[in-house]
C-alpha positions as CSV (number, residue, x, y, z in Angstrom):
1,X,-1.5,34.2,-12.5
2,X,-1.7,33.4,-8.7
3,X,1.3,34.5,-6.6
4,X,2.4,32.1,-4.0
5,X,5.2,32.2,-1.3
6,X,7.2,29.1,-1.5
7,X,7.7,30.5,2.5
8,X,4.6,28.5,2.8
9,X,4.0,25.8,1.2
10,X,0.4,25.4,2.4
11,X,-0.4,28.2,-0.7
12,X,0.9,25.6,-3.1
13,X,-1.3,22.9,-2.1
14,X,-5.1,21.6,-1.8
15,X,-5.5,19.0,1.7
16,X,-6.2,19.0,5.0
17,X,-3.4,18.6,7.6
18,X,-4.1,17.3,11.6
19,X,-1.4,17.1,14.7
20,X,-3.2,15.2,16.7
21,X,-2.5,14.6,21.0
22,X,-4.8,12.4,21.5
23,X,-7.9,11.1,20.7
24,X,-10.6,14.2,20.4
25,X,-7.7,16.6,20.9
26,X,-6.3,17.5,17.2
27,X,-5.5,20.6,15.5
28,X,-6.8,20.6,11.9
29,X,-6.1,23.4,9.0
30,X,-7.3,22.6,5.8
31,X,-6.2,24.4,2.7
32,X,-6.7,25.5,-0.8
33,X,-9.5,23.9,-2.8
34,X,-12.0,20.5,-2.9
35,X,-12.8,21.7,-6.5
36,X,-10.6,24.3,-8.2
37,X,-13.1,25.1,-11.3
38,X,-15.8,25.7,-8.8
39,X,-13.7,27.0,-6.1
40,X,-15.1,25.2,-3.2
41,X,-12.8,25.2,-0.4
42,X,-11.0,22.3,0.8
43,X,-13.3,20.8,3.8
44,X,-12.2,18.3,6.7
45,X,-14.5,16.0,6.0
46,X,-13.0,15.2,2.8
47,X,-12.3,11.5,1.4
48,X,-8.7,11.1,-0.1
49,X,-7.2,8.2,-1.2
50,X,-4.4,7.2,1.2
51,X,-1.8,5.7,-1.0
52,X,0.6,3.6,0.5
53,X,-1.2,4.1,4.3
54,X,-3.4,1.4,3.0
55,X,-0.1,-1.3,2.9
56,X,-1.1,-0.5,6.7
57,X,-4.3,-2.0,6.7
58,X,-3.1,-4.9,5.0
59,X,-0.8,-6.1,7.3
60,X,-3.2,-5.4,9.8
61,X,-5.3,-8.1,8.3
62,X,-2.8,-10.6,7.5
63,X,-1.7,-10.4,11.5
64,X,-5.4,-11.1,12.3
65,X,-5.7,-14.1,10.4
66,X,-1.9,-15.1,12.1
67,X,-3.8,-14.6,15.4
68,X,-6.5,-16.7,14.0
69,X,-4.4,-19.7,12.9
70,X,-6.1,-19.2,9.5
71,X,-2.5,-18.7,8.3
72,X,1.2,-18.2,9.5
73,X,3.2,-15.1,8.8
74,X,6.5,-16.9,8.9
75,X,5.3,-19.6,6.0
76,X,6.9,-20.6,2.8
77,X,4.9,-18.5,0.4
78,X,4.7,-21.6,-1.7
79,X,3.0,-23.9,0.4
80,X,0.4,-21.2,0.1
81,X,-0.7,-21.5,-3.5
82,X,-1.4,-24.5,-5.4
83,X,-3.1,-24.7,-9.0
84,X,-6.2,-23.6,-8.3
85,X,-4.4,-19.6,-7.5
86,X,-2.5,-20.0,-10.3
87,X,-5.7,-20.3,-12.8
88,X,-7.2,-17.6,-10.8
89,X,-3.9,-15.4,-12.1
90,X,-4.7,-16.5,-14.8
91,X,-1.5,-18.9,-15.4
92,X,-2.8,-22.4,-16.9
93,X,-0.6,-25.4,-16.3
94,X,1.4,-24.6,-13.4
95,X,1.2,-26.6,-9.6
96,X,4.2,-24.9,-8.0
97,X,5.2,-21.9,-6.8
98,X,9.0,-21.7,-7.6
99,X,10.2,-18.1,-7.1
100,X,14.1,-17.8,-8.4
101,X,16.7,-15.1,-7.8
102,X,17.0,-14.2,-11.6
103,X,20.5,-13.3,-13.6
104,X,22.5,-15.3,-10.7
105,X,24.5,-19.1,-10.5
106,X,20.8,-20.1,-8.4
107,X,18.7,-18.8,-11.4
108,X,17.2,-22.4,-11.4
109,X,16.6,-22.9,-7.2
110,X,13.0,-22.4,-5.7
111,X,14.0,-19.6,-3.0
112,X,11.8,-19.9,-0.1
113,X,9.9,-16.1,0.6
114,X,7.4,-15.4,3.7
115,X,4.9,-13.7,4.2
116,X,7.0,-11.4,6.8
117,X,8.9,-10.7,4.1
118,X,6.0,-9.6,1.6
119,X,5.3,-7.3,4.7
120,X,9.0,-5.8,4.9
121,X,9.4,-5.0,1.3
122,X,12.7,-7.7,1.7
123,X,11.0,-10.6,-0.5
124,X,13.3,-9.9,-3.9
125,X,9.5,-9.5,-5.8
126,X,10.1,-7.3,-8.3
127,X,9.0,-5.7,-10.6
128,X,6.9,-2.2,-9.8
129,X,3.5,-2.6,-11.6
130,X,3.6,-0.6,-15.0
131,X,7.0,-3.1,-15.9
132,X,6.2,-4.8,-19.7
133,X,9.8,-6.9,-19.3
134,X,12.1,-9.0,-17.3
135,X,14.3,-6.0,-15.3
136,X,18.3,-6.4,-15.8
137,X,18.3,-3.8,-13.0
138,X,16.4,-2.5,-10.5
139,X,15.4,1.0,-12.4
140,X,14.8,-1.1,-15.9
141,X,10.9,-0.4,-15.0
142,X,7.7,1.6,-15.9
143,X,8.4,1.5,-19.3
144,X,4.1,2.0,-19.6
145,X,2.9,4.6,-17.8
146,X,-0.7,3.3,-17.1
147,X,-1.9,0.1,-15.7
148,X,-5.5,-0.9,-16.2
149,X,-7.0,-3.1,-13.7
150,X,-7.5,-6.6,-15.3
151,X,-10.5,-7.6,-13.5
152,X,-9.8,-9.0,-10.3
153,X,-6.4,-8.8,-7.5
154,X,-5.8,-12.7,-8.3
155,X,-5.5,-11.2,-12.0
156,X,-3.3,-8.7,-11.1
157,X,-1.1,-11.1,-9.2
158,X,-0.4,-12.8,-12.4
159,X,1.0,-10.0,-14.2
160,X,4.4,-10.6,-12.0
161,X,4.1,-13.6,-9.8
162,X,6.3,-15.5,-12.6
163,X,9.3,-12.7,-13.1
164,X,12.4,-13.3,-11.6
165,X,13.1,-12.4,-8.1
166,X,16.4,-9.6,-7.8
167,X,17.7,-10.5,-5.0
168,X,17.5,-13.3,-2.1
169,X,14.5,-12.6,0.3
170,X,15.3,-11.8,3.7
171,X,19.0,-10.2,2.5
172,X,17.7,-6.9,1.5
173,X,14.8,-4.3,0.6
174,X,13.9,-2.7,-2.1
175,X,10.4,-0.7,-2.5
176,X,8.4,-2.8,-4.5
177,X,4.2,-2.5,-4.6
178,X,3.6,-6.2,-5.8
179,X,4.9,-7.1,-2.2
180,X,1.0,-5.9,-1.0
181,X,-0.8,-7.0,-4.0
182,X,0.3,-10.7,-3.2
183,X,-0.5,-10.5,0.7
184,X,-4.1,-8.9,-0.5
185,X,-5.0,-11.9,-2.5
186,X,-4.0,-14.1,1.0
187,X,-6.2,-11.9,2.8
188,X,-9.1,-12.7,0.3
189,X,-8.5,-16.3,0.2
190,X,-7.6,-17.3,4.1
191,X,-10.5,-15.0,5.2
192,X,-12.9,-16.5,2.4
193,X,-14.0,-12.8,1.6
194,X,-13.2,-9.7,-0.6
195,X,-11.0,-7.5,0.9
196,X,-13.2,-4.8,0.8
197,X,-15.6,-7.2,2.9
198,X,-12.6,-8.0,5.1
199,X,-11.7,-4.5,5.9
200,X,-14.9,-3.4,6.7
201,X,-15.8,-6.4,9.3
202,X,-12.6,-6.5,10.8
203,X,-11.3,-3.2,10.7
204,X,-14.0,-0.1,9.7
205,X,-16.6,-1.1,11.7
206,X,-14.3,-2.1,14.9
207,X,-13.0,1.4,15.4
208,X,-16.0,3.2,14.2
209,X,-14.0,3.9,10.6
210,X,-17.2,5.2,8.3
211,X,-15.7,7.1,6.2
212,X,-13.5,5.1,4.9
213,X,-13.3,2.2,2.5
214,X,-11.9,0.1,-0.8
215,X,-13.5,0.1,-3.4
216,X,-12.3,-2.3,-6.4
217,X,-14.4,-0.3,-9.2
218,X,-12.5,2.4,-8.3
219,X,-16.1,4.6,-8.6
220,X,-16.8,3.2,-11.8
221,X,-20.0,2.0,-10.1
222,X,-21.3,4.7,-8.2
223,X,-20.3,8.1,-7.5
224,X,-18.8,9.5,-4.1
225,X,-19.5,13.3,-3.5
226,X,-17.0,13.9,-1.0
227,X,-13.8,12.2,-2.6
228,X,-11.4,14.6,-3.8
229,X,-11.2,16.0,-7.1
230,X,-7.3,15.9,-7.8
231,X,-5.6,18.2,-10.1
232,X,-2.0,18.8,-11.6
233,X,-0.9,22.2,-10.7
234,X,2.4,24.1,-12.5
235,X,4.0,26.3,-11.2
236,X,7.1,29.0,-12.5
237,X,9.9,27.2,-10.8
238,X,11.4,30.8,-9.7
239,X,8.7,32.7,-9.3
240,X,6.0,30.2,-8.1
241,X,3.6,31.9,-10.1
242,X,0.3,29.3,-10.9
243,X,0.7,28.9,-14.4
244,X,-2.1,26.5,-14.9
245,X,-4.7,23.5,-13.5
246,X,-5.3,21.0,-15.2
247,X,-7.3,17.2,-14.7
248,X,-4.7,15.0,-12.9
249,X,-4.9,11.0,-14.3
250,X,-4.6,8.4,-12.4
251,X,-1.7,6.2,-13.3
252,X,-2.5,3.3,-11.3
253,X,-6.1,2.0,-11.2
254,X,-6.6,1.7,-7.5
255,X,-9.4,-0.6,-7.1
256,X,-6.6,-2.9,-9.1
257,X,-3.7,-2.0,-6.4
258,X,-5.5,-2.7,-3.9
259,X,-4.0,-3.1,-0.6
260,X,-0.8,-1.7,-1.7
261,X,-2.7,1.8,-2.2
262,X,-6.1,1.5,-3.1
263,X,-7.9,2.7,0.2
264,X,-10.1,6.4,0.0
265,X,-10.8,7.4,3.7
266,X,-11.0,10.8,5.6
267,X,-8.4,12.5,7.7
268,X,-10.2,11.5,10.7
269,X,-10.3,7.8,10.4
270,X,-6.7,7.9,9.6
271,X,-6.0,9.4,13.0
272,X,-8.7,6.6,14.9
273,X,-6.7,3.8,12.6
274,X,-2.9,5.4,13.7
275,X,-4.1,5.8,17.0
276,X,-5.7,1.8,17.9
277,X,-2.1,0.8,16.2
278,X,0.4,2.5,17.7
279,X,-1.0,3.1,20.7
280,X,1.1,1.0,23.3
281,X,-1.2,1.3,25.7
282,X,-4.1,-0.4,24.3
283,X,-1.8,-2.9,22.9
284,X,-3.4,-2.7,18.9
285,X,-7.5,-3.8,20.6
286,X,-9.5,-3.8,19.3
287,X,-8.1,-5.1,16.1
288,X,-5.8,-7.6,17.8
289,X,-6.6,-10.1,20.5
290,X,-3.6,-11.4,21.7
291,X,-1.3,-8.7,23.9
292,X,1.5,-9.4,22.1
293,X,0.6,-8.7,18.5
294,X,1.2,-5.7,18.2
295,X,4.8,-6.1,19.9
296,X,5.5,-8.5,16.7
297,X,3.7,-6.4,14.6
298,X,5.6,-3.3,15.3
299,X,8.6,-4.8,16.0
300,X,12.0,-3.9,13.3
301,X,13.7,-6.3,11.4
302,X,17.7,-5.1,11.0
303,X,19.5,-6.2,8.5
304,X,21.9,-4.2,6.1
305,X,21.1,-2.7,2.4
306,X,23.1,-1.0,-0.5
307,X,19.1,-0.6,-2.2
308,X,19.5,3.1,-1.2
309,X,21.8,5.0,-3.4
310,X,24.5,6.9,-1.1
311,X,23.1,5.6,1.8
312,X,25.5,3.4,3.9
313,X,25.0,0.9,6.9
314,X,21.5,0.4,8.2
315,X,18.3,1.0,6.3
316,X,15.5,2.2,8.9
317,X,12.1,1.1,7.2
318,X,9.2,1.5,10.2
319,X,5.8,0.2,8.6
320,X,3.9,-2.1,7.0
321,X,3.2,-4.9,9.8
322,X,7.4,-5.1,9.9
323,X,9.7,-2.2,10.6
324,X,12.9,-3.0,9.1
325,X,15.9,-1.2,10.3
């Protein structure tokens, strides 16, 4: 067994970490191991899929094509889709969008959600992904723990465009990943490309981003060297001893989440992508055009939650195209 001090954490883990100034002046540490079997250190050039950082990238795009007048970020959701996405989610028969805030007196009113709302995680979609029923609460969920990627995002649209909303968009949040999935497939049909297509015109190759990328195989079709092997590790929870190592499985397919999580990049184009963002100074170019942008973009939506157990008042939320506060 491998001792480790829970004084630092770093022995626990396998990444790379950066505190970064300013552009060019970082600190960077990287620890533990790229592959443990082979014990080859961790390196900073590493690719590592980004999780939720990629719901970043997503709103990036869906503010482009607002500052394109491809499509309007305060719109009805529903004027957006019409039978022809609803075939494409695989959901014959149906012309209308009607999304309902379920096991309430309006269970049978269309409830008007934008795409702002997708954006603040305050749209009432609901499920998670990995749900196989209507919720009668918000933790009735992930009753599967995989979900396979079902061909295409429209696809994976249609597995809950239909369920019930949980509460009335705009009056609350709530975490919920379908939120991303849904402004993905806008991205894909206002732009007229895949996403992956998108993000590399209009975002990689702006700020100089090679190392990073979607990929909706998920690596199925080719291999990529210097993505992260990923591992479960256990520990003695008094001791910290390593107990064993073992293959970590992916319970989300991530070329199927797609813009909710399903972006591989390195530490370093993370950085370049925070940096032309939040950077007030540049004012979001060269991703956006218009000067005020990113001032919308950035700016936090207030409103007041009970979706946070014990936690009373105001709900800060900075992210995701739309802080909410």
């Amino acid at each position: 067994m491998l001792q480790a001090s829970i004084t630092d954490p770093f022995s626990l883990m396998d990444g790379v970490s950066s505190i970064t100034y300013s552009p060019g002046n970082a600190t960077t540490q990287t620890f533990g191991f790229f592959d443990i079997p082979n014990q080859v250190p961790m390196m900073e050039d590493v690719r590592i899929p980004i999780g939720s950082n990629s719901k970043l990238y997503t709103a990036v795009a869906i503010y482009q094509l607002h500052e394109q007048g491809l499509l309007d970020v305060d719109a009805d959701i529903a004027t957006m889709l019409d039978e022809a996405d609803f075939e494409k989610f695989g959901i014959s028969g149906m012309t209308k969008y009607c999304p309902q805030v379920g096991f309430t007196s309006r269970f049978n009113e269309c409830i008007a959600i934008t795409l702002r709302q997708l954006l603040s995680m305050s749209s009432g979609i609901y499920p998670q992904l990995n749900c196989n029923e209507v919720p009668t609460t918000e933790t009735q969920c992930n009753r599967e723990p995989y979900f396979v990627n079902p061909g295409s995002i429209a696809r994976v649209v249609g597995t809950f465009i239909l369920e019930p909303l949980i509460f009335e968009p705009g009056a609350r949040y709530v975490y919920s990943n379908p939120n991303f999935i849904l402004a993905t497939y806008f991205v894909e049909k206002y732009s007229n490309m895949t996403f992956q297509k998108y993000l590399k015109e209009n975002i990689f190759s702006r700020l100089g981003m090679e190392n990073t990328y979607y990929d909706f195989y998920n690596g199925q079709l080719e291999m990529d060297e210097k993505r992260v092997k990923q591992y479960y590790k256990f520990y003695d929870n008094t001791t910290y001893d390593l107990l064993s190592v073992g293959a970590a499985t992916t319970e989300l397919d991530l070329g199927a989440i797609a813009g909710t999580g399903g972006l591989v990049g390195t530490l370093q184009d993370e950085v370049t992508f925070y940096h032309a963002i939040f950077n007030r100074t540049t004012k979001g170019a060269p991703l956006f055009s218009n000067a005020t942008t990113q001032e919308t973009f950035l700016a936090p939506t207030t409103f007041m939650t009970d979706a946070v157990p014990g936690l009373d008042g105001y709900f800060m939320y900075f992210s995701q195209g739309a802080g909410s506060t």
